[in-house]
C-alpha positions in Angstrom: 0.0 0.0 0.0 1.5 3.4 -0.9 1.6 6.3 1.5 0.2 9.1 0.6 2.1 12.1 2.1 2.2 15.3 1.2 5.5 15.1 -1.2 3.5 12.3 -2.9 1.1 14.3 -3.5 2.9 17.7 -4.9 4.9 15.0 -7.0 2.2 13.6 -8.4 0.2 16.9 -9.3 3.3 18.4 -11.0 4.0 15.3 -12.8 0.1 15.1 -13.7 0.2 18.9 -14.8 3.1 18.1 -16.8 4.9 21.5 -15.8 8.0 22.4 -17.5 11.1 22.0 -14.2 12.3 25.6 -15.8 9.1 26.8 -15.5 8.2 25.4 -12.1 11.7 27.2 -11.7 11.1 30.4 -12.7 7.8 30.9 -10.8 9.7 29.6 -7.2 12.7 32.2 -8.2 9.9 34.8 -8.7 8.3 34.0 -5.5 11.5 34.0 -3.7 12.1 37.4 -5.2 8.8 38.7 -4.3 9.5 37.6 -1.0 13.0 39.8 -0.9 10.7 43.0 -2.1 7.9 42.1 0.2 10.1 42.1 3.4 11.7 45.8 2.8 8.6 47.4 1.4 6.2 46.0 4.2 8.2 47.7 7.4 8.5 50.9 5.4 4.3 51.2 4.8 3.7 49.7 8.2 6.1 51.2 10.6 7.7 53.6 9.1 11.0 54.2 6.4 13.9 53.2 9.1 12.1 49.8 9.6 13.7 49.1 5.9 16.8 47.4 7.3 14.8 45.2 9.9 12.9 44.0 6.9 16.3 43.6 5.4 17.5 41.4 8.3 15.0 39.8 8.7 15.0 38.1 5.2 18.7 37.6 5.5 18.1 35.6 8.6 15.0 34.2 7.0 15.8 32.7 3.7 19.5 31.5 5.0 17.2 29.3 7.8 14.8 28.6 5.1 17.2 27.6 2.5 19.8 25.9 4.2 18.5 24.4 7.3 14.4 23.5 6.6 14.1 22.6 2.6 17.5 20.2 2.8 15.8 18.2 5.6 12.1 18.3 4.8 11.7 19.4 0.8 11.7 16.9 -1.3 14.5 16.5 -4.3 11.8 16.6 -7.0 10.8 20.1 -6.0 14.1 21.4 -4.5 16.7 23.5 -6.6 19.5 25.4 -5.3 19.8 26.8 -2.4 22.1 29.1 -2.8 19.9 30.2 -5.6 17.1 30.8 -3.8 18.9 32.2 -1.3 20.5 35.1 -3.9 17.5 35.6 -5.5 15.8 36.5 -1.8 18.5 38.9 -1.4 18.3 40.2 -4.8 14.7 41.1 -4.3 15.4 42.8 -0.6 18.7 44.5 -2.5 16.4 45.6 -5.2 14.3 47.2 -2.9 16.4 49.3 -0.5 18.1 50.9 -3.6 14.8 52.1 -4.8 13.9 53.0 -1.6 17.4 54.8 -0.9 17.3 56.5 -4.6 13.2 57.8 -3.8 
């Protein structure tokens, strides 16, 4: 009898969706950028514009847990890229973000 857990699952709705890896790639990098612009951008309409680099932190300390403690133990190959670049793209995002900020 097979388990059905939740990577079974995913695994089996990508496979039966038949998505591209480089698009399911793209779309995770776009999130994980999102996610960079999302965590400077959010303080600043919040709080207030000094909360920038808390939101900058925060991701940092975030997406290095994220990408190099949690998805090595508990995402599953099919689904997992790099994590290094995830990580850069978070940063990217949150870089992206502070020098618009900074040049506004």
């Amino acid at each position: 009898m097979t388990s059905l857990t939740p990577r079974s699952l995913f695994r089996k709705a990508l496979v039966a969706a038949r998505i591209d890896p480089r698009t399911f790639n793209a779309v995770a990098q776009s999130g994980h950028f999102l996610a960079g612009c999302l965590a400077v951008f959010a303080p600043i309409v919040l709080i207030g514009p000094a909360w920038r680099w808390w939101g900058a932190l925060g991701i940092v300390l975030w997406a290095a847990g994220k990408e190099f403690l949690w998805d090595p133990r508990y995402e599953s190959a099919e689904v997992r890229g790099s994590s290094v670049e995830d990580f850069c793209y978070y940063i990217f995002g949150a870089a992206l973000s502070l020098g618009i900020v900074q040049w506004l």
